[in-house]
C-alpha positions in Angstrom: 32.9 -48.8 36.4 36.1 -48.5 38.7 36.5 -49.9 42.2 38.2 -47.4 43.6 37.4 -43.2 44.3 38.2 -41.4 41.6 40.2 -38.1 41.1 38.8 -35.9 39.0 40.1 -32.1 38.3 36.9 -29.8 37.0 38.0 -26.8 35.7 35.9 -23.6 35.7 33.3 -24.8 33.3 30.5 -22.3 33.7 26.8 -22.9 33.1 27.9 -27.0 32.2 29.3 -27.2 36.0 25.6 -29.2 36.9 25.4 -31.2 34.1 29.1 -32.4 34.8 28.2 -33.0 38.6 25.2 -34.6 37.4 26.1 -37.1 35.4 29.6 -37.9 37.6 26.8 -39.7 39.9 26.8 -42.8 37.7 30.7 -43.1 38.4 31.0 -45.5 41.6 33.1 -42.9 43.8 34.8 -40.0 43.1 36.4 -36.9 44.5 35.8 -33.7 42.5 38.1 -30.9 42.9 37.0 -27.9 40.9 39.1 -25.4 40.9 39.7 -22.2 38.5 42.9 -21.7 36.8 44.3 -18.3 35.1 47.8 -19.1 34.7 50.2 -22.1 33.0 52.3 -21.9 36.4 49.2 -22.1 38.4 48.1 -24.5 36.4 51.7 -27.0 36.9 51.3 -26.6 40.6 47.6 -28.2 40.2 48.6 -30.8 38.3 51.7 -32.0 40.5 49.5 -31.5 43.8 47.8 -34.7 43.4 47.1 -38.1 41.3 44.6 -36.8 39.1 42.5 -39.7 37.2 41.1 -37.5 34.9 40.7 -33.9 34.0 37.4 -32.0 32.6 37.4 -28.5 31.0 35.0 -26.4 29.7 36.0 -26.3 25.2 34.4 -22.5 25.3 34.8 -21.6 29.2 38.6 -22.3 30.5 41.1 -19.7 31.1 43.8 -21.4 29.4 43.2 -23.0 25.9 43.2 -26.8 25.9 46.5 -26.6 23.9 47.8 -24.9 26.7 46.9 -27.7 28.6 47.9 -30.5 26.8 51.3 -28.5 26.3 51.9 -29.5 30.2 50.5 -32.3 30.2 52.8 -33.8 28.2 55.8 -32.0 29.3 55.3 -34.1 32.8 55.3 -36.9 31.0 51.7 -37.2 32.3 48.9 -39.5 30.8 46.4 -37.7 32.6 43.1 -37.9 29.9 42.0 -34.5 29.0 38.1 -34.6 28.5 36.4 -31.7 27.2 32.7 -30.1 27.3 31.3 -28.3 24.7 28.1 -26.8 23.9 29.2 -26.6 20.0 31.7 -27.1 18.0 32.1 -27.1 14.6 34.4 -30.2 12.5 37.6 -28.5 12.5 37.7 -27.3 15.9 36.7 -30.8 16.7 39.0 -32.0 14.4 41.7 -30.0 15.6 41.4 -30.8 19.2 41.4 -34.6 18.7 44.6 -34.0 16.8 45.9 -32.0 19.8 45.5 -35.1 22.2 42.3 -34.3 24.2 40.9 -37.5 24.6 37.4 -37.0 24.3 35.0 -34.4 23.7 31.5 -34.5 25.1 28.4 -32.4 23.7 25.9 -31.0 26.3 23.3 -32.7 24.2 25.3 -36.2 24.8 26.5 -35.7 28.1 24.9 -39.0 29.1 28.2 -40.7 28.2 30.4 -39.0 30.0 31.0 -41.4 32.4 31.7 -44.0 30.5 34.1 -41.9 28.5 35.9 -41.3 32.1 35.8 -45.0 32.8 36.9 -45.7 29.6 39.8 -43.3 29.7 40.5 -44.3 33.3 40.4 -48.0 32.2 43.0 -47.4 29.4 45.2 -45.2 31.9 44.8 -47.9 34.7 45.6 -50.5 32.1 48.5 -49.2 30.9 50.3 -48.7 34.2 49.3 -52.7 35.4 51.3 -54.2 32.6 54.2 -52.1 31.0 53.8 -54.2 28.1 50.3 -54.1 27.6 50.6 -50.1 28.1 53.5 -50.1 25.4 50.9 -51.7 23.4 47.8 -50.0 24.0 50.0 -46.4 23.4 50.9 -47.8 19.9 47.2 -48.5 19.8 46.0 -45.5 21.1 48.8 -43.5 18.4 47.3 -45.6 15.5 43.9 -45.0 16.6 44.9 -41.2 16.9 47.2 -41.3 13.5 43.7 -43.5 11.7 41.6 -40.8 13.3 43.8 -38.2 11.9 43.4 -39.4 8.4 40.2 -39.6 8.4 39.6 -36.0 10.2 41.8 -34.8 7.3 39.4 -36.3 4.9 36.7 -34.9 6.0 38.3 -31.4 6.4 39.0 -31.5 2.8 36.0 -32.3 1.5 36.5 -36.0 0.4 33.7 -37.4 -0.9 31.4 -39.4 1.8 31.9 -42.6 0.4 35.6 -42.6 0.2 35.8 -41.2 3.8 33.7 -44.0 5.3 35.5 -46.6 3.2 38.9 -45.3 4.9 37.4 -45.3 8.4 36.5 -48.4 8.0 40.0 -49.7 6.8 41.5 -47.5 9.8 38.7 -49.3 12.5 39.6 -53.0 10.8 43.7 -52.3 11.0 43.0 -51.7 14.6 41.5 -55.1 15.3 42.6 -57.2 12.5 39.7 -59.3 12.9 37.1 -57.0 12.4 35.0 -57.0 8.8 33.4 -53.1 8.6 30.3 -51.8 6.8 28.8 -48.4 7.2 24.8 -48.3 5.8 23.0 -45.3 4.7 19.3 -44.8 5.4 17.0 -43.7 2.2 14.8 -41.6 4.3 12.3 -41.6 1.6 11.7 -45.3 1.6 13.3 -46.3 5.0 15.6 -48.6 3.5 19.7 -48.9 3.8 22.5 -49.0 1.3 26.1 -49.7 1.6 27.9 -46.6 1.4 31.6 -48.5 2.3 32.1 -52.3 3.0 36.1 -52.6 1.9 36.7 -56.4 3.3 32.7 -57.9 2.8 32.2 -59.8 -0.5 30.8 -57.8 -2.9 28.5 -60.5 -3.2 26.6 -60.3 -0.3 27.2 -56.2 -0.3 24.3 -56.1 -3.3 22.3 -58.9 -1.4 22.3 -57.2 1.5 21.7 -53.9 -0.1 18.0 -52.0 0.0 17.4 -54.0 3.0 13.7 -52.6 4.9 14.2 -51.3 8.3 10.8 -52.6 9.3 11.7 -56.0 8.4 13.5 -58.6 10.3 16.3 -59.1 7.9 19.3 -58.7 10.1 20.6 -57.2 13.1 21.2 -53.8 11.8 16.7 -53.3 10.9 16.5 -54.2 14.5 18.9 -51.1 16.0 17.9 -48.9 13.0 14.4 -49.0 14.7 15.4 -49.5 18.4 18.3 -47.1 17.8 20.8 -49.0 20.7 23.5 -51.1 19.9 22.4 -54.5 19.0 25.2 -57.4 19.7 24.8 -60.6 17.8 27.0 -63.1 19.0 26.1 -66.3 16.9 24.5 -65.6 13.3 23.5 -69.4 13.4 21.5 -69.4 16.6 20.2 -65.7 16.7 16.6 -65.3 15.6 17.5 -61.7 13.8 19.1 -63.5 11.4 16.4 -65.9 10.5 15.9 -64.2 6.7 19.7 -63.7 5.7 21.1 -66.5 8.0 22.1 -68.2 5.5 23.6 -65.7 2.8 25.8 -64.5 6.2 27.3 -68.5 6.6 28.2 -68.6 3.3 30.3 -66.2 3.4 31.9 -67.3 7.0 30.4 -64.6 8.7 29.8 -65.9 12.4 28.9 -62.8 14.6 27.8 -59.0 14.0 27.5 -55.8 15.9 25.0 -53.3 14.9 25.6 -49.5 16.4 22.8 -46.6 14.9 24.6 -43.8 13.6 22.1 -41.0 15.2 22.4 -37.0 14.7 22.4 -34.7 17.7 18.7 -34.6 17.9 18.4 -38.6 17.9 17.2 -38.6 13.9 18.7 -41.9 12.4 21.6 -41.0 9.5 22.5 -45.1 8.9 24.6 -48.0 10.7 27.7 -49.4 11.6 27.8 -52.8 11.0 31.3 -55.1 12.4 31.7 -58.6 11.5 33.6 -61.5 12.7 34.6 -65.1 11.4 34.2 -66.3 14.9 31.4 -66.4 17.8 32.8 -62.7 19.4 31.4 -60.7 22.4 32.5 -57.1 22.1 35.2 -56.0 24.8 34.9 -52.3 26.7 37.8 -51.4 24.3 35.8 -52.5 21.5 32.2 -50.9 21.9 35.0 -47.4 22.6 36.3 -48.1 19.2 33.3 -48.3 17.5 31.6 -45.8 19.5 34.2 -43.9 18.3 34.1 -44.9 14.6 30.3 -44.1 14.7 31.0 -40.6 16.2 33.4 -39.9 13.5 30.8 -41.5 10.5 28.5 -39.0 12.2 30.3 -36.0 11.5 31.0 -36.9 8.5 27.5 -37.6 7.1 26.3 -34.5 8.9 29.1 -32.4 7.0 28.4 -34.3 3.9 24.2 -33.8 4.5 24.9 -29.9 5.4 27.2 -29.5 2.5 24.7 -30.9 0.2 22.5 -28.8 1.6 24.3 -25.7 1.7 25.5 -26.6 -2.2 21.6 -26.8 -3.2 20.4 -23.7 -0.8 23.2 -21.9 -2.8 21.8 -23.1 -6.4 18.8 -22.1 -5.3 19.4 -18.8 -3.6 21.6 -18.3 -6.9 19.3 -19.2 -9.4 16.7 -17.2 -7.3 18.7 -14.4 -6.8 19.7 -14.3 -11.1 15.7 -14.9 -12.1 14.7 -11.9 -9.8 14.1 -8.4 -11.5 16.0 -6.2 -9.4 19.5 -7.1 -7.1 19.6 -8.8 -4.0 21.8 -7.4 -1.2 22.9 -6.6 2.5 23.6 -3.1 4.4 25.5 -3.2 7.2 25.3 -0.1 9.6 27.7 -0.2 12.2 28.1 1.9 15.9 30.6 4.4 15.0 28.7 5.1 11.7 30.7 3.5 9.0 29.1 0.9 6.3 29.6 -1.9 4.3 27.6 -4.7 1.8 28.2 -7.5 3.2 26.5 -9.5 0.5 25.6 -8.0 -3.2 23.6 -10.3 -5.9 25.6 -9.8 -9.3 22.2 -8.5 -11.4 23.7 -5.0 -9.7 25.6 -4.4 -12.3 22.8 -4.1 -14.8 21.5 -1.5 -12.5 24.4 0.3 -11.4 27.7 -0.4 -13.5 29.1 -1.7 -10.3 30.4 -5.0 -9.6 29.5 -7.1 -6.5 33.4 -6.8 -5.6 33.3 -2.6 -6.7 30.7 -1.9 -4.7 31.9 -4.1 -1.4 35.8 -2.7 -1.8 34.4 0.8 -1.7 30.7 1.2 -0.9 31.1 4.5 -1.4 30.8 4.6 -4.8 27.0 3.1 -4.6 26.1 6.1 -3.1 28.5 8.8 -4.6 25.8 8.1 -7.9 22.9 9.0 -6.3 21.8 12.7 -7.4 22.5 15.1 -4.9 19.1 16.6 -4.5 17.9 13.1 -3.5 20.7 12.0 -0.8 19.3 14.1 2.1 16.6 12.2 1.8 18.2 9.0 1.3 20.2 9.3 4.7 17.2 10.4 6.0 15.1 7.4 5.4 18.2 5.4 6.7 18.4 7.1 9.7 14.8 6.5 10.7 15.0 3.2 9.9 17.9 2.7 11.9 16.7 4.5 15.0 12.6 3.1 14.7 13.9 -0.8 13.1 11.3 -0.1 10.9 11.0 -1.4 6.8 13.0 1.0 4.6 11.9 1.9 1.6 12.7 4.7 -0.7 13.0 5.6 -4.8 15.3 8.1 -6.4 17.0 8.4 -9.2 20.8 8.0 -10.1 23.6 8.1 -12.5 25.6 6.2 -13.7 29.3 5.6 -14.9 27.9 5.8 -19.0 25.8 8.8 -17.8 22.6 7.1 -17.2 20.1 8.7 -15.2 18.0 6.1 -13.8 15.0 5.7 -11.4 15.6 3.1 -8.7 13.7 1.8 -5.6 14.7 0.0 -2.6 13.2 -2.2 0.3 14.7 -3.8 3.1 14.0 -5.4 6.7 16.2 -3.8 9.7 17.6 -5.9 12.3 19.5 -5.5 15.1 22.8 -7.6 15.9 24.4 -8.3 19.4 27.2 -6.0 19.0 24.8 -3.1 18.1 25.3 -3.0 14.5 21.8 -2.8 12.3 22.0 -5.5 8.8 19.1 -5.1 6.4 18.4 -7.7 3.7 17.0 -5.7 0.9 15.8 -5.8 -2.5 16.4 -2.5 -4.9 14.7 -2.6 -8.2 15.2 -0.6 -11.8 12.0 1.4 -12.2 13.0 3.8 -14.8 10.6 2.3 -17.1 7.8 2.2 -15.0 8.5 5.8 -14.4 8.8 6.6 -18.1 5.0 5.1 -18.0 4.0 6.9 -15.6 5.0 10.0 -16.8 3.6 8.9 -20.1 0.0 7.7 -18.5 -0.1 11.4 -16.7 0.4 13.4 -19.9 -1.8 11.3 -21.1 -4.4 12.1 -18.6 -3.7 15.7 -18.8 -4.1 15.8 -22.7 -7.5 13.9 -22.3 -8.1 15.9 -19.6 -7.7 19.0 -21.3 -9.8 17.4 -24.0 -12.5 16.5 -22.4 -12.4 20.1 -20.7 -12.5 21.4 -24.5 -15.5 18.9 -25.6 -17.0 20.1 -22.2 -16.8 23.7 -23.2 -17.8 23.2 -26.6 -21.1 21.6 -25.4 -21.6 24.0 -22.9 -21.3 26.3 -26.0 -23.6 23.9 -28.3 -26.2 23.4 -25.2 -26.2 27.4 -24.5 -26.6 28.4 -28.6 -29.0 25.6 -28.7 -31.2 26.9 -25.8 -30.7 30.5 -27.2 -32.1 29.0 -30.5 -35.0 27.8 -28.9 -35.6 30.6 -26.6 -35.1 33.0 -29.7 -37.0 31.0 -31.8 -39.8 30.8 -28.7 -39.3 34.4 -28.5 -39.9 35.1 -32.5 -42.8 32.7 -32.8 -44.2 35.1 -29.9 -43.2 38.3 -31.1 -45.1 37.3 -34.7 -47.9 36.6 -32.9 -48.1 39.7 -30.5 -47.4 41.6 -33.8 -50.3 39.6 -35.3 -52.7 40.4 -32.7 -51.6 43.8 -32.6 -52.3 44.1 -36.3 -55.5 42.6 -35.7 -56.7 44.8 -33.1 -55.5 47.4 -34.4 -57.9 48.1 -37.2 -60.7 48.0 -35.1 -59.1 50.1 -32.1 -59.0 52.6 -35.1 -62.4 52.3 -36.3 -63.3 52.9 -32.8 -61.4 55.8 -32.1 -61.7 57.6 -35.4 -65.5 57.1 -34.9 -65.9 58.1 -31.4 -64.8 61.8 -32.1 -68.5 62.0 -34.7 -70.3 59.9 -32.0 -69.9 62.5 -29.2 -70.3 65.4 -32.1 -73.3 64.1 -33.0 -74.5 62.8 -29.3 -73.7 66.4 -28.5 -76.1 68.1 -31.5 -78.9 65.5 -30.4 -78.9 66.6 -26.9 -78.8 70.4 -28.0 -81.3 70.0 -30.5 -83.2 67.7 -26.9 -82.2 71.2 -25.1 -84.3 73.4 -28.0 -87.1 71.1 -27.9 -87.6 71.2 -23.7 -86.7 75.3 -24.2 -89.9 75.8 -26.6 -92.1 72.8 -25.6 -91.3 72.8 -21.5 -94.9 70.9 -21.7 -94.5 68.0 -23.7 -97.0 65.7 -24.3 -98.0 63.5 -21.5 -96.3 59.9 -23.0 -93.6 61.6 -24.1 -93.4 63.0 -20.6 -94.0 60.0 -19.2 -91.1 58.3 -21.7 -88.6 60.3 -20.2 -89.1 59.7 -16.8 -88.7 56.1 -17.8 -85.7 56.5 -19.2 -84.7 59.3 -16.7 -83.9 61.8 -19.2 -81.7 64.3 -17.1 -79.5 61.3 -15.8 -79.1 60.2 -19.0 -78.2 63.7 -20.5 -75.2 64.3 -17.8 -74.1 60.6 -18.2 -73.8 60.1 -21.9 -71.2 62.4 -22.4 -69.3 60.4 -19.7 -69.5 57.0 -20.9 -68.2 58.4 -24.2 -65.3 60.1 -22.7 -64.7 56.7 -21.0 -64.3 55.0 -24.2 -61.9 57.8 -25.6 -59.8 56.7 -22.7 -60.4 52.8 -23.1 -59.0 53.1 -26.6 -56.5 55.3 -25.8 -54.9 52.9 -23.4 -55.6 50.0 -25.7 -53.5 52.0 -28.4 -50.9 52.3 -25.7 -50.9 48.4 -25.5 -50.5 47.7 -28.8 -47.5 50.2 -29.4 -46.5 48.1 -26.5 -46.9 45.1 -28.2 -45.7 46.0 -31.4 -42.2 47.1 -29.4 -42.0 43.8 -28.0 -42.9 41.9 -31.6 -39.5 43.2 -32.5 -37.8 40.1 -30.7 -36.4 38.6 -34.0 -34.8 42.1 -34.8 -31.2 41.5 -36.2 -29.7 44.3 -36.8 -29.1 47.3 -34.3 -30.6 50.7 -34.3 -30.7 53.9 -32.1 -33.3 53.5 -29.5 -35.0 55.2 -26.4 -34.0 52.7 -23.6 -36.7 54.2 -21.5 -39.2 53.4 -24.5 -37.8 49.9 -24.3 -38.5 49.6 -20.4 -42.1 51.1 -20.7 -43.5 48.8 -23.1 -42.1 45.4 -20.9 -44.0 47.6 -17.7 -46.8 48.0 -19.9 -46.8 44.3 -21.1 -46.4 43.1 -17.7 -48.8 45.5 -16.0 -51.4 42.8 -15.3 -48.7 41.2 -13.0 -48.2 44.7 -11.4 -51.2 45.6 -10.7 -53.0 45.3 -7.5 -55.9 43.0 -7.3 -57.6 41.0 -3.8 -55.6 40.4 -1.3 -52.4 41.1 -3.3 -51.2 44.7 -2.9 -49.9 45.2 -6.5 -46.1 46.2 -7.1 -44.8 49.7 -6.4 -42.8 50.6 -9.3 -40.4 53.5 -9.0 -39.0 55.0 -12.1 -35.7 57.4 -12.1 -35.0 58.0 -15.8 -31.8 60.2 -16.2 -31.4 62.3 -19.5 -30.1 59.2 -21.8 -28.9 59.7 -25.5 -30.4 57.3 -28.1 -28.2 53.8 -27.6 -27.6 51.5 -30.6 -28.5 48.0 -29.8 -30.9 45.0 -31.0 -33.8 46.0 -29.5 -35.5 42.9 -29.8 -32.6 41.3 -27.5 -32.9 43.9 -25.1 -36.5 44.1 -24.7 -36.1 40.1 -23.4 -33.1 41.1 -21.2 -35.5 43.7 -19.5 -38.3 41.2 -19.5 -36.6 38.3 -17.6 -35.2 40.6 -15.4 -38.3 42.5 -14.2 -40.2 39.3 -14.1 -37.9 37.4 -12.3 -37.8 40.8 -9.8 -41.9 40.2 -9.7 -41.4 36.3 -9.0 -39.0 37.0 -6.2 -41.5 39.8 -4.4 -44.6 37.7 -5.2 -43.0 34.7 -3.0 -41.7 37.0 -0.2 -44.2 39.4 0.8 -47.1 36.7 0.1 -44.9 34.4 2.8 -44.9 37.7 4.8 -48.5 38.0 4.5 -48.9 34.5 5.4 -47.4 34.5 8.8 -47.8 37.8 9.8 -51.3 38.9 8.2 -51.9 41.5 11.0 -49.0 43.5 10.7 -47.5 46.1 8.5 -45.3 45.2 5.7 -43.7 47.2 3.7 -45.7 47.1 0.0 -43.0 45.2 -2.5 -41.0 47.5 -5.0 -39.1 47.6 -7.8 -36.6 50.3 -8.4 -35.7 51.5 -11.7 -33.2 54.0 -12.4 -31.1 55.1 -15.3 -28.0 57.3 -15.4 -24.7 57.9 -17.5 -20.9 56.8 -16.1 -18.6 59.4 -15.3 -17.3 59.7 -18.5 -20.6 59.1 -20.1 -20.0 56.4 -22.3 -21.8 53.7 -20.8 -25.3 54.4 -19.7 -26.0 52.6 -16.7 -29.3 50.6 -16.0 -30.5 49.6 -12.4 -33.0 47.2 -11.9 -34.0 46.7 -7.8 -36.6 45.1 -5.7 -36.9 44.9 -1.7 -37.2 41.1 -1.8 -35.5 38.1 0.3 -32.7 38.4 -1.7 -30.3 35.5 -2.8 -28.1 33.4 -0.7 -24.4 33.4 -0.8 -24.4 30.0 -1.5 -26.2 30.3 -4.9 -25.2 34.0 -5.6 -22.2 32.4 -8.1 -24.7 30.1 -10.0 -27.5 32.5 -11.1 -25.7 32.9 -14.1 -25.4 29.3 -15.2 -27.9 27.7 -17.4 -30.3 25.8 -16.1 -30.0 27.0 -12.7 -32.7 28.4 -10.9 -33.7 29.4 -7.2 -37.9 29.2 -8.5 -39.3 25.8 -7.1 -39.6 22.7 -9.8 -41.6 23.6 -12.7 -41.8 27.5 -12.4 -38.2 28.6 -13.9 -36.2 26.7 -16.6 -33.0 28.5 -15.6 -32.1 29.8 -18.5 -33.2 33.6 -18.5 -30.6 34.6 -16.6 -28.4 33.2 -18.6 -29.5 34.3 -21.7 -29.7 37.7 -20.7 -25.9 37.4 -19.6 -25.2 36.8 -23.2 -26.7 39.3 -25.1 -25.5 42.0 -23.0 -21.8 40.3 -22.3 -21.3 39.1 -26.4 -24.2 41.2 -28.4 -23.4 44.5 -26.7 -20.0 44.2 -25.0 -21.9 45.3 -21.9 -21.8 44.2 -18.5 -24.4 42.4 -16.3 -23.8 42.4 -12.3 -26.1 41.4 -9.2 -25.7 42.5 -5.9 -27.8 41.1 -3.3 -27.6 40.0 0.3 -29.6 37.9 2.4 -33.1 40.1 3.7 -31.4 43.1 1.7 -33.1 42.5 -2.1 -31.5 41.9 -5.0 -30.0 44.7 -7.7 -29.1 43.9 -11.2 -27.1 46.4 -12.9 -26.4 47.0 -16.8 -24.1 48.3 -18.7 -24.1 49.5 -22.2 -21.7 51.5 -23.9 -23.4 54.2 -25.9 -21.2 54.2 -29.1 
């Protein structure tokens, strides 16, 4: 510390102004004078306005550049130490401004020794102007500390090798004191132990004794400050209790006294130590803890070069190696505010994808994007452009070609992000997916061949399950057509008897009663038990009556006959070959057939069944197939108006409703080569939902159990592909339902 007030000339120094004032308060006394200079002729007036001590300035802050300072500085002769503040500066700045002159420069994160950098530079100033000789000295000190610093400063600028730059500081720090044996010590952060990295004037002897030593031992001084991180002083090896393990191994080798200083990064982490030793019992001067303060600064810097180096060397391997392995090319955009673009950084795998070289593409990105297709860079920009304005992910995939006429599919993806100056960098990763593609395309014709397949198989058992349930229906059909015909036959031979016999029962039921009549006429008085026999057996009812009942079997065996010609009409299911046939015939004998179902009987009203028969030529057909066509739909028409009206009845048995009916009419086209066949009832109808499906098999509006869903179907069929007809329905909701037939005549 200084006895006297000090004068001390702050420059502007911005946001470090309170750190300065702060730390100026461990100086004894002092007179600040901060003042902001823009000019060198301002600044020369400054300097020769008063006897300034020493002068601080901002590194990043000042108006005029510390050369500029130094400059006139030295052109008044002036010794006035420059000291400067910086937040950060990198080695050659650093390196450069020491070279300049400046005699110290402070970082915000160790502006705790600022004041004794200004005492020490004050000291040194003071000292030199006491004692002109001392001064001549010191400046030949201070120029050999500046031309040792310089050395080593240029060693570590270019890239020397850590070890040889610490073995040439500590040559420089021993040719400044002569007396002084040096030793820098790196820490193995793994197993917390140190190794000489440079020892030029220790034996090399003790050098591999001393080496490996275990910072949480008490081997020597240096374990000590490796764990307390301060300076440790050692003044007598002999006597000092640090040096109880290795006392000895020192001695022999004459070394009396040793200084231990940490070498600490910024953030306090311990990089290794400075080690000074003397032959003699030595207490460190001010002079000397500033020379090795300054050694261990400059063995700082150089380890943390050496460490980032390293570091940056093995993040670049691995980014390398990283960026070579990956399948696709590694890269940056760079979007700036007036709309131009550049790659900042492209990963050499780009020219497997786009015949470009990482140095093509970054002399002229323009020719990375003059290969995209032009149908796909609207859309390209586009997804830029939204990226840019949203600092969303991009991502996009389009295809390109390239130089050897390649058309390739690629895909990109990158992070946004927005820089200070307004300019948008994404980091991105584009990928050649041409194969993929290829696959794709591949996989989906693929899919659409089996797709198409499986819609073939799907139609083909369609086809298999309809012929099959035609087979069986056909072959249900035939087995029930042999049997009506069967019954038919079997009836019919009686039927006959019957009716060929019934024409001599009332001839001869009619001579009995005349010959009765002849008798009563010529015996009115018969004899009393044969008059009392025919009261029994009342003789005059029986003589109107009996000509009766016998009419009423000639009419029972009529209609029986008319059920068998019915039935043998139907029996012709299995028919397969077509003939010309009375489609009205057809339709009677399936009314005939289903007449039970028709007619009325209890409570159920029986089916009103309207017939309009138009003139109709004889059609050629299978009649067989036809006659089931007109069965299913009739009956389904009888289903569908059994349900409703008995529904009808149901809820609303008091009141009138209309008695169900089936319509059916038959005409001829306009140009009379179809006839035309209309089937109706006055039903529920169908709904629209189900209208489309009536037609497929196995679909059925009846409830479970009462319609297999194929009738319909069927009956589709044989008019559609046995008689390249047509089959409609029209129906509507509470209007009924109408199916209507077409058949062309020839």
């Amino acid at each position: 510390m200084v006895n006297q007030a000090l004068h001390i000339l702050l420059l502007q120094s911005g946001t470090n102004t309170d750190l300065v004032f702060e730390q100026l308060k461990n100086v004894r006394s002092y007179i600040v004078a901060r003042q902001q200079v823009n000019t060198v002729v301002a600044f020369e007036n400054l300097v020769f306005s008063s006897n300034w001590n020493v002068i601080i300035a901002d590194f990043g802050d000042t108006h005029l550049c510390h050369v500029d300072i130094l400059r006139i500085l030295r052109a008044a002769s002036n010794s006035i130490p420059l000291i400067l503040i910086a937040d950060q500066i990198n080695a050659v700045d650093a390196v450069r401004c020491l070279k300049a002159g400046v005699s110290d420069i402070i970082l915000t994160s160790e502006i705790s020794r600022l004041h004794e950098s200004i005492n020490f530079e004050v000291e040194s100033v003071k000292s030199r102007q006491l004692q002109s000789q001392e001064h001549e000295l010191e400046r030949q000190s201070v120029e050999a500390i500046l031309v040792g610093q310089n050395q080593v400063l240029e060693l570590i600028v270019r890239g020397t090798p850590l070890p040889e730059v610490l073995n040439a500081l500590a040559l420089v720090i021993e040719g400044l004191s002569k007396e002084m044996k040096c030793s820098f010590l790196l820490l193995d952060p793994k197993n917390k132990q140190l190794y000489h990295s440079a020892a030029p004037s220790l034996p090399d002897t003790y050098v591999q004794a001393m080496d490996g030593i275990d910072i949480g031992t008490e081997a020597c001084s240096c374990t000590i400050a490796a764990r307390t991180k301060e300076l440790v002083i050692v003044e007598d090896i002999s006597k000092d209790a640090l040096w109880s393990q290795n006392r000895d191994l020192a001695l022999q080798f004459g070394l009396r006294s040793c200084w231990s200083l940490p070498i600490l990064t910024k953030s306090g982490e311990l990089l290794g130590m400075f080690a000074v030793y003397y032959d003699q019992l030595r207490t460190p001067s001010d002079a000397d803890k500033q020379l090795i303060i300054k050694a261990v600064h400059l063995a700082a810097v150089a380890i943390e070069l050496a460490r980032a180096e390293s570091t940056l060397k093995q993040t670049q391997a691995q980014f390398q190696q990283l960026a070579a392995n990956i399948p696709g090319a590694i890269y940056q955009f760079l979007l700036k505010a007036d709309s131009s673009y550049s790659f900042p950084f492209v990963s050499p795998s780009c020219y497997e994808i786009y015949e470009l070289t990482p140095f093509e593409i970054q002399q002229n990105p323009r020719r990375l994007l003059d290969i995209v297709l032009r149908t796909d860079r609207v859309r390209l920009a586009t997804s830029i452009q939204l990226s840019a304005t949203q600092l969303e992910p991009w991502e996009w995939e389009g295809r390109i070609v390239t130089a050897s006429g390649k058309e390739k599919w690629i895909k990109g993806a990158a992070r946004p992000a927005k820089q200070p100056n307004g300019d948008i960098l994404w980091d991105g990763l584009v990928m050649d997916i041409t194969e993929s593609k290829r696959t794709q395309a591949a996989l989906e014709h693929s899919e659409a061949q089996l797709r198409y397949k499986a819609s073939e198989l799907e139609q083909t058992l369609y086809k298999l399950q309809r012929t099959q349930t035609q087979l069986i229906q056909t072959e249900k059909m035939s087995s029930l057509g042999q049997l009506v015909a069967g019954v038919a036959h079997e009836i019919n031979n009686p039927i006959n008897f019957i009716c060929n016999n019934i024409n001599f029962a009332n001839e001869y039921a009619s001579n009995l009663l005349d010959i009765l009549e002849l008798y009563q006429k010529h015996y009115p008085i018969p004899e009393p038990e044969i008059q009392k026999q025919a009261e029994a057996i009342e003789l005059d009812y029986l003589k109107e009556d009996f000509p009766k009942i016998l009419s009423s079997m000639q009419t029972g065996t009529d209609r029986i006959y008319e059920i068998i010609h019915g039935l043998r009409c139907f029996s012709r299911i299995d028919d397969t070959t077509t003939q010309n046939v009375n489609i009205h015939s057809i339709i009677d004998s399936v009314l005939l057939i289903l007449h039970h179902r028709i007619k009325a009987s209890g409570h159920n009203p029986g089916i009103n069944i309207i017939k309009q028969y138009s003139a109709l030529p004889l059609i050629k057909c299978y009649p067989g197939q036809l006659n089931q066509v007109f069965m299913n739909l009739i009956a389904n028409a009888i289903d569908a108006l059994e349900d409703f009206f008995f529904l009808n009845i149901q809820k609303a048995p008091r009141q009138d409703v209309n008695k169900p009916t089936i319509r059916i009419s038959t005409s001829l086209c306009s140009n009379k080569s179809h006839a035309i066949i209309k089937i109706s009832d006055n039903g529920s109808g169908i709904p629209n939902e189900k209208k489309d499906q009536i037609f497929n098999a196995f679909f059925t509006t009846k409830p479970v159990g009462k319609g297999t869903g194929l009738g319909l179907s069927i009956s589709k069929q044989i008019i559609l592909e046995k008689h390249n007809g047509k089959l409609e329905c029209i129906s509507e909701p509470g209007q009924g339902t109408e199916f209507v037939i077409e058949i062309p005549i020839l």
